[in-house]
N, C-alpha and C positions, 0 to 999 in steps of 0.2 A: 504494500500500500504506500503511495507516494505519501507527502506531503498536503498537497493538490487535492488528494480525494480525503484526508482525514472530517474535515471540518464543511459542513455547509452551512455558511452563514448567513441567515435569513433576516434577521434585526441587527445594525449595528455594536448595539449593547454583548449581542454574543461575543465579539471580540475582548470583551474588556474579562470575562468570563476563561479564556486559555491561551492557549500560547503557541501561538500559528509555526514557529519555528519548529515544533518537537513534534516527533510520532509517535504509534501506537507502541507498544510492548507487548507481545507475548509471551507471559511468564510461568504459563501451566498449559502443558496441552495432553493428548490423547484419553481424554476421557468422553462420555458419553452426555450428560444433560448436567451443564454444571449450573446451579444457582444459589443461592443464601449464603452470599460473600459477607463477612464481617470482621474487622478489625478492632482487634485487642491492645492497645498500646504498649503494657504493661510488659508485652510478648515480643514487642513488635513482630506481629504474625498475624495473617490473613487466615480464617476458617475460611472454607465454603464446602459445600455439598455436591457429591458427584450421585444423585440420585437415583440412579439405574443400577447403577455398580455397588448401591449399598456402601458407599466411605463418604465421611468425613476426614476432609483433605485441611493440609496445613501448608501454607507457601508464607517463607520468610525471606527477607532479601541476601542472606549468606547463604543460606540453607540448600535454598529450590522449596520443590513440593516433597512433601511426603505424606504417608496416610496418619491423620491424628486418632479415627474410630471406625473400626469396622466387623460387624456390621453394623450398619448407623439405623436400621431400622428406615430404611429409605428417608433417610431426614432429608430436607428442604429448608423453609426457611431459618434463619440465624438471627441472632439478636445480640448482646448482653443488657444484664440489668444494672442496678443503680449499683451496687456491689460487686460490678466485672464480674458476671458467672453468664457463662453458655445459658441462653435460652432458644432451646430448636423446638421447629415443629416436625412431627416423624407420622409419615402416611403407614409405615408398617405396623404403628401401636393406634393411629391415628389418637395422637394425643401431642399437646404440647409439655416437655420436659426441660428440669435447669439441671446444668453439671456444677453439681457443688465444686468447692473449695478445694475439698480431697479425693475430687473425681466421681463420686456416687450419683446417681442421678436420681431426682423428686419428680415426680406427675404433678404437673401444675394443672391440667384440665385434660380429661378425654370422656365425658359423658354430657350431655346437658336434660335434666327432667327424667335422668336414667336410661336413656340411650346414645349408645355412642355417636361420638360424635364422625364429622364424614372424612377429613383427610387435609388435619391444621395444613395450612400454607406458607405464607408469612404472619411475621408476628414484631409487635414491636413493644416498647414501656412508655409509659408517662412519666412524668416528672413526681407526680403521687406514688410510683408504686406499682400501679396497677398493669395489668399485660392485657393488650389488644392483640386479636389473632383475627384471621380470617380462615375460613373452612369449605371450601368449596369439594365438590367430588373429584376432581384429578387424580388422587392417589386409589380407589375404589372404583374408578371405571376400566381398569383391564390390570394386567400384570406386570406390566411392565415400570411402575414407580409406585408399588405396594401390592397389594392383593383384590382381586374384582370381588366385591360385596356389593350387597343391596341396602343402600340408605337408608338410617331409624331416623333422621331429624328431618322435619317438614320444609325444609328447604336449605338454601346455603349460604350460612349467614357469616357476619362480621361478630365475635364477640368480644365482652369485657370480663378480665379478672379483676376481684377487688384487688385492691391492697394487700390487706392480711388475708387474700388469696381461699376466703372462706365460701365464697358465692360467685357465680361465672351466670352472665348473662345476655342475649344477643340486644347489640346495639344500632345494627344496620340487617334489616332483611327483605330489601329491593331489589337484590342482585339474581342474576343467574350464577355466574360463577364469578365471586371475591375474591382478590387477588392480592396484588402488596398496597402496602397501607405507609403511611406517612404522615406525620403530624408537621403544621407551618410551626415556624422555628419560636414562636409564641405560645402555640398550641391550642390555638384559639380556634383551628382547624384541621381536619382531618380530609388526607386524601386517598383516595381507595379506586383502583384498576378492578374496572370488569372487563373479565377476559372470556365471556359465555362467546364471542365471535367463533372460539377455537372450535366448537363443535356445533352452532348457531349461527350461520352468514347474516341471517337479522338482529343478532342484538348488536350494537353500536359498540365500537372499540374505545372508548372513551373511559376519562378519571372521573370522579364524583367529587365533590368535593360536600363535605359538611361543617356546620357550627359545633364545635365540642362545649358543652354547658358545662357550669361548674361541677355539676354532682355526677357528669359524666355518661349523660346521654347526650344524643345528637339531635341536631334541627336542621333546618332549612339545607338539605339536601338538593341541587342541582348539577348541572354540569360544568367540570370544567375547563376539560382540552378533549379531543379526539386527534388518536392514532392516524397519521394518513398512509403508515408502511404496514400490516399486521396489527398485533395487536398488544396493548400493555399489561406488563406483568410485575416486574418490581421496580419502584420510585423511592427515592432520596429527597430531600430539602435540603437547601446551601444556604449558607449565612447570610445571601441575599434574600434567601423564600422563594426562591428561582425551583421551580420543578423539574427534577432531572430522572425521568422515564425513559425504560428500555422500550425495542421496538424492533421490527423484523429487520431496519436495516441501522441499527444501530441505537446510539441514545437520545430520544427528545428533549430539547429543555425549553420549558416556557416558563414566561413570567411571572410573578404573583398576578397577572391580570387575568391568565391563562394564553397569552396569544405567544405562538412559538417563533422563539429566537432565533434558534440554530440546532445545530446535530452532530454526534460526535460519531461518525462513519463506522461501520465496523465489518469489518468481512464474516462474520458469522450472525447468526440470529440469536439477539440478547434477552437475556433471561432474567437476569439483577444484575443491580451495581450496588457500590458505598464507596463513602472516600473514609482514606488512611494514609498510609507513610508514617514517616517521623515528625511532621508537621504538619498534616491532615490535608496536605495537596495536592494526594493522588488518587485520581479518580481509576479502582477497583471493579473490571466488567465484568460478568462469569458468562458466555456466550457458546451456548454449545457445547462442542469439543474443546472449549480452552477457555483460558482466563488468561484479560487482558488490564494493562494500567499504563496513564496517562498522566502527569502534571497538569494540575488546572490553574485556575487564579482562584479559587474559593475552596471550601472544605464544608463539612457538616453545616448543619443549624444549631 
């Protein structure tokens, strides 16, 4: 990939956003459907999830990759919480789980009203505590990223974990299929990828965006970018409130207005990103067969 084709800049403002001189990296390849890239400082080490293959992979910048867990229970999405612990979602238990301190792992949620739940996705935390997940069927409709079962929950929803992690409840249940989730770097807002396109040519490939209320339900639900390459799966917020979503041909990033800026090209079909590095300036793609990274001019929210 040249130079020429990394970037297509759509809004001026994208420029101010990366750095036209430098190219992509590929820093992990040969594997099968990688997603739920997340970076540990502490470690400095990249998690993500090779989901077909069943590992939880670790890429450090001396290291390379190696496998950090496997079998990982087809885990998918990554997280950490306020306390740096592993929070994944794993379609083979279909539950969401934290890796303690000392490595052992806790069930944070896989029932809701006493039926399992369909096949956690992404998942992220609040600033309170509490763990947001989304659950769509993906990992339950065939064999190939968990096990084909027939769904107990009446549809596939967005949920919430309290806090003290005592009661789990859905906070968004308009989707077909829920996908990655993102808080604006306030939190004042929640943004959530329906990706029902992938087996539905009529639902609409677009983000959602909602109001998050203080006690931590959602309101005023609209829209607020659509896809125009494939369809969105996992999204980031940057310290501007800039939306930075994957896409069949790479990363979307639109504004806090919603209208798209630019795109960060990719030769494979992206699955999730995060930023990381040593100073949170690099932007982390899991696309495919590989995982890619890039210096940007921003980092997290």
């Amino acid at each position: 990939m040249t130079r020429a084709q990394l970037y297509d800049i759509v809004k001026p403002e994208f420029r101010d956003l990366i750095h036209e001189n430098l190219s992509l990296t590929r820093i992990s390849s040969g594997h099968v459907w990688t997603e739920g890239p997340v970076w540990f400082p502490a470690h400095r080490q990249l998690l993500f999830s090779d989901i077909p293959n069943q590992r939880l992979c670790r890429w450090t910048p001396d290291g390379g990759t190696s496998v950090f867990r496997a079998p990982s229970n087809f885990a998918n999405g990554n997280t950490r919480d306020l306390q740096g612990r592993l929070v994944t979602c794993q379609h083979g238990t279909r539950s969401v789980v934290r890796t303690e301190h000392d490595g052992s792992q806790k069930v944070i949620a896989d029932a809701h009203e006493g039926k399992r739940l369909n096949s956690p996705n992404d998942v992220i935390v609040h600033s309170d505590g509490s763990i947001w997940f989304s659950d769509p069927a993906y990992g339950i409709l065939s064999d190939l990223e968990g096990s084909r079962a027939d769904p107990e929950q009446e549809g596939n929803f967005v949920y919430r974990v309290a806090p003290d992690g005592q009661w789990i409840r859905p906070v968004a249940t308009d989707f077909v299929q829920p996908n990655g989730l993102a808080f604006s770097k306030d939190e004042s807002r929640l943004y959530v990828a329906e990706s029902g396109s992938s087996h539905d040519a009529s639902v609409p490939p677009v983000l959602k965006v909602y109001d998050v209320l203080t006690d931590g339900e959602l309101a005023c639900v609209r829209d607020f970018a659509e896809i125009d390459n494939g369809l969105p799966d996992g999204l980031r917020v940057d310290h501007y409130d800039n939306v930075w979503c994957s896409a069949n041909d790479g990363v979307h990033v639109f504004a806090p207005t919603g209208d798209l800026i630019g795109k960060v090209l990719v030769p494979e079909r992206v699955a999730n990103l995060t930023f990381g590095g040593e100073r949170g300036n690099v932007l982390f793609i899991t696309a495919t067969t590989s995982v890619y990274s890039v210096f940007v001019n921003t980092g997290a929210s």
